[in-house]
N, C-alpha and C positions, 0 to 999 in steps of 0.2 A: 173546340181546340183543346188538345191534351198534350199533358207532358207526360214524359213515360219514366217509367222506373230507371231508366241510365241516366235521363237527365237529372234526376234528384241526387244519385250517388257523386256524379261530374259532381253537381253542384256544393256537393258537403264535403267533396276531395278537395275542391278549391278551398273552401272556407279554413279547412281542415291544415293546407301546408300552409296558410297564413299563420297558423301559430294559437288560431282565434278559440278553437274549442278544446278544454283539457280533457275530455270525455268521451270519445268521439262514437264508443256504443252505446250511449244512452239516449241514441236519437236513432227514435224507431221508422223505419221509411217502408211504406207499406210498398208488398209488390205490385201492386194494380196499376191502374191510371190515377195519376193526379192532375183537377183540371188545372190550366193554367189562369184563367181570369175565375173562380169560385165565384157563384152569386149566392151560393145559400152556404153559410160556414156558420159551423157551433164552437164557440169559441170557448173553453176554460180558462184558458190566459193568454195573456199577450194583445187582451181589449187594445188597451193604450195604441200601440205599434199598428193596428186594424185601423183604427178611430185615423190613425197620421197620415194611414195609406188611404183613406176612404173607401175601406171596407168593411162598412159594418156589417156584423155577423148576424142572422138571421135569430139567436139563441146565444144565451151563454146561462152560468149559476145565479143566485139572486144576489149575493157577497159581492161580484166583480159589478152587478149593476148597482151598488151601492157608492162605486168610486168617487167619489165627489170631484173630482178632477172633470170627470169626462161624463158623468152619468145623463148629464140632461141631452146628451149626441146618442143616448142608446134609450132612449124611448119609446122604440116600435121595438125594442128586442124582446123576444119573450123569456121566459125565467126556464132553464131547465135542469132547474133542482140544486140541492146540496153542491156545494164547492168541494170537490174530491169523490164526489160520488151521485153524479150525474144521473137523472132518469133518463134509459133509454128509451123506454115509451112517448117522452117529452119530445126527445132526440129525432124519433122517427119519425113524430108528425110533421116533425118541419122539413123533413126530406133533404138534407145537405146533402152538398155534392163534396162538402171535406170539414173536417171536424179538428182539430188543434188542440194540444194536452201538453201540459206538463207532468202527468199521473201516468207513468210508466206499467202502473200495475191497471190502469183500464185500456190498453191496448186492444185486447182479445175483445171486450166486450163493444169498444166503439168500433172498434175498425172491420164487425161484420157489418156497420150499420153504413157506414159512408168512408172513404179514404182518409188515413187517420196517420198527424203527426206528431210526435210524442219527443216534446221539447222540453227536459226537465230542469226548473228553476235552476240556476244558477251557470248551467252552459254559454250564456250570453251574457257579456259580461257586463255590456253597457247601452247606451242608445245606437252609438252606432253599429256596432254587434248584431244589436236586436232588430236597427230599421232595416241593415243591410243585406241581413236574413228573409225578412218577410217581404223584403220591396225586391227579393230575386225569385222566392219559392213564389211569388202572386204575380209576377210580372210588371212589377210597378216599380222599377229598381230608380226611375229618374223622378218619380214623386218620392222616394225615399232618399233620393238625395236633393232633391229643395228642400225636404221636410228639416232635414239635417243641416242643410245650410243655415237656415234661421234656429234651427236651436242651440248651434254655436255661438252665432254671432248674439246670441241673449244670456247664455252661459259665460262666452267670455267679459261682457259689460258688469253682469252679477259680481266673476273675478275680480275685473281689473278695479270696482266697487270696494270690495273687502280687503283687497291687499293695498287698500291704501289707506284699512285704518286698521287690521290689526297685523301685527309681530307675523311673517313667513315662521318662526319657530313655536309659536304658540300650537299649544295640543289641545286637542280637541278630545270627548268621549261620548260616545252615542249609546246612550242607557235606556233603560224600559223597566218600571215599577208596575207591577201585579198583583193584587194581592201579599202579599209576605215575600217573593221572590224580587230578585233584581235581576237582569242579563246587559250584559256588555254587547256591542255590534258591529260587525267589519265595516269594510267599503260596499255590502252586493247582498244588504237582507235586513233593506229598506231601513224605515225609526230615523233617517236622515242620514245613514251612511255615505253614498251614492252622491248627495247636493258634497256634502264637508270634504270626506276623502278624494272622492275622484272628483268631482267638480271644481274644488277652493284645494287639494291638492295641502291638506292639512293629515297629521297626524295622532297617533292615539300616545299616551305616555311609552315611552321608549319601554319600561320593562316589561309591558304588555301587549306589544305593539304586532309584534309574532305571531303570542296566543291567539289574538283577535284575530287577526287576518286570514291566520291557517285556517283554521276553524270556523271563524264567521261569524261565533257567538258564545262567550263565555258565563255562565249562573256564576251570579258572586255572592259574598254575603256583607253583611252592615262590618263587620270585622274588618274585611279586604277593599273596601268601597272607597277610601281613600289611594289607593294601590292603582286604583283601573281610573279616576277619576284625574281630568286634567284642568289646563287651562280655562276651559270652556265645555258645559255639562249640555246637551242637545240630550231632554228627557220626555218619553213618553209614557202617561199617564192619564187614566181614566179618571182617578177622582183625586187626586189630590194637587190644589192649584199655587204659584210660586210662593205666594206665604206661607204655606204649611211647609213648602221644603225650607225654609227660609229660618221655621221656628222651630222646626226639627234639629234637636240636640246632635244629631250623627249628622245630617246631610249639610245644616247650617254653621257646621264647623270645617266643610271645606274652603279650600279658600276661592273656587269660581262661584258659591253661592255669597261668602261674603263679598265677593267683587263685585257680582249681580251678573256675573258671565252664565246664567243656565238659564235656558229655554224650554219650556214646559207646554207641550202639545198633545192633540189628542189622537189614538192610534186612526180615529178617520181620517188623518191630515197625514200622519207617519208612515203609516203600514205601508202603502202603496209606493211600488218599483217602476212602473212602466215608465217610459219613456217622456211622457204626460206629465204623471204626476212628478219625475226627479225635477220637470224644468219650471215646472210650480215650486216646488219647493224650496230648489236653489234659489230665487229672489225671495222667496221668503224671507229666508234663512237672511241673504244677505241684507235684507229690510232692517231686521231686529240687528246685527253687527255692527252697522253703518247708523244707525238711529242716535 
């Protein structure tokens, strides 16, 4: 059974007068068939939302099989290659009948290989967005929405959890230490945007609250680091653990680390967006709040 090329355009016209995507040509719809129930799919992203629909992808890169959220449900997946730059030799041996991208510039080269959807990060704004996307392009639109029912009802508990111990006005800032650089984080590119903004429905300091959002992601420096920093510091960080921020002259002079308001994680816990990993995170999050 196939779905054909008009029912994919229907389907993105729908999504499309909802209001739901700002983008609406950066979603590549191949002219061919696409099946409607896929048993072999190479998956770049959007594991998460696959995993929720119980469709696991035959292939995906080795980075997305790292997810600690969901990795031990992709164990018979095989690896095919670099994250952004996929082996199609990899590709082919697995013989999908549809293949799934956020990588706009590997259109041409997947989509001789199997019917190919090119859904670039940030089009989908959130769980429901994203389940409601893949549980209609796979035909699975009513395990996408049980999937969602229980992720509400565990998101709003996480809520109704945190707003009953900190300030509705407290702000929030979603940071990332690298090497010598800092960067600031929206609500929609991950580091824990996703659980705090749109989940707990928190905000960043009002005179950068803009910057952040429009943008998604601001490089600051130790100078302005006071500027972007709020109430509560949600920081991720490879090596360096809450006492060294703590006895850091610059970071230990604000006043969420002298509150003891920052949370310091590792980009294996942070980095990851899917659907999966936001609803792990947000109890996390809410875990260390409420503690």
């Amino acid at each position: 059974m196939i779905i054909k090329y008009e029912r994919v355009i229907e389907m993105m016209h729908t999504l499309l007068s909802s209001g739901s995507f700002p983008h609406p040509h950066s979603f590549h719809i191949p002219m061919n068939e696409i099946p409607v129930e896929p048993k072999r799919i190479v998956a770049e992203e959007y594991l998460g939302s696959l995993i929720a629909l119980d469709a696991i992808p035959v292939g995906a890169p080795g980075l997305t099989l790292e997810n600690m959220y969901f990795k031990e449900a992709l164990t018979s997946v095989t690896d095919t290659g670099t994250y952004g730059q996929m082996s199609p030799e990899n590709i082919i041996a697995l013989e999908p009948d549809l293949i799934i991208s956020g990588m706009a510039d590997s259109y041409d080269t997947l989509s001789r290989i199997a019917p190919t959807i090119i859904v670039p990060y940030g089009n989908l704004k959130d769980a429901h967005e994203e389940l409601t996307y893949f549980g209609e392009l796979l035909g699975k639109e009513q395990e996408a929405k049980d999937w969602l029912v229980q992720y509400d009802e565990r998101i709003a508990a996480a809520k109704a959890k945190v707003e009953a111990s900190i300030p509705a006005d407290a702000t929030f800032s979603i940071l990332e230490r690298a090497d010598k650089s800092i960067r600031a984080y929206g609500d929609n590119f991950g580091r824990g945007g996703q659980p705090v903004y749109q989940a707990f429905g928190f905000k960043p300091p009002a005179d950068v609250a803009e910057e952040i959002m429009d943008k998604q992601w601001a490089e600051i420096s130790n100078e302005v680091l006071h500027e972007y920093a709020g109430d509560y510091l949600i920081v991720t960080d490879n090596v360096l653990t809450l006492q060294d921020y703590k006895d850091d002259p610059i970071w230990g002079s604000l006043p969420a680390v002298k509150n003891n308001h920052i949370y310091v994680w590792k980009e294996e816990r942070s980095w990851y967006y899917d659907p999966i990993a936001v609803l792990s995170q947000t109890e996390e999050l809410a875990a260390w709040l409420t503690a």
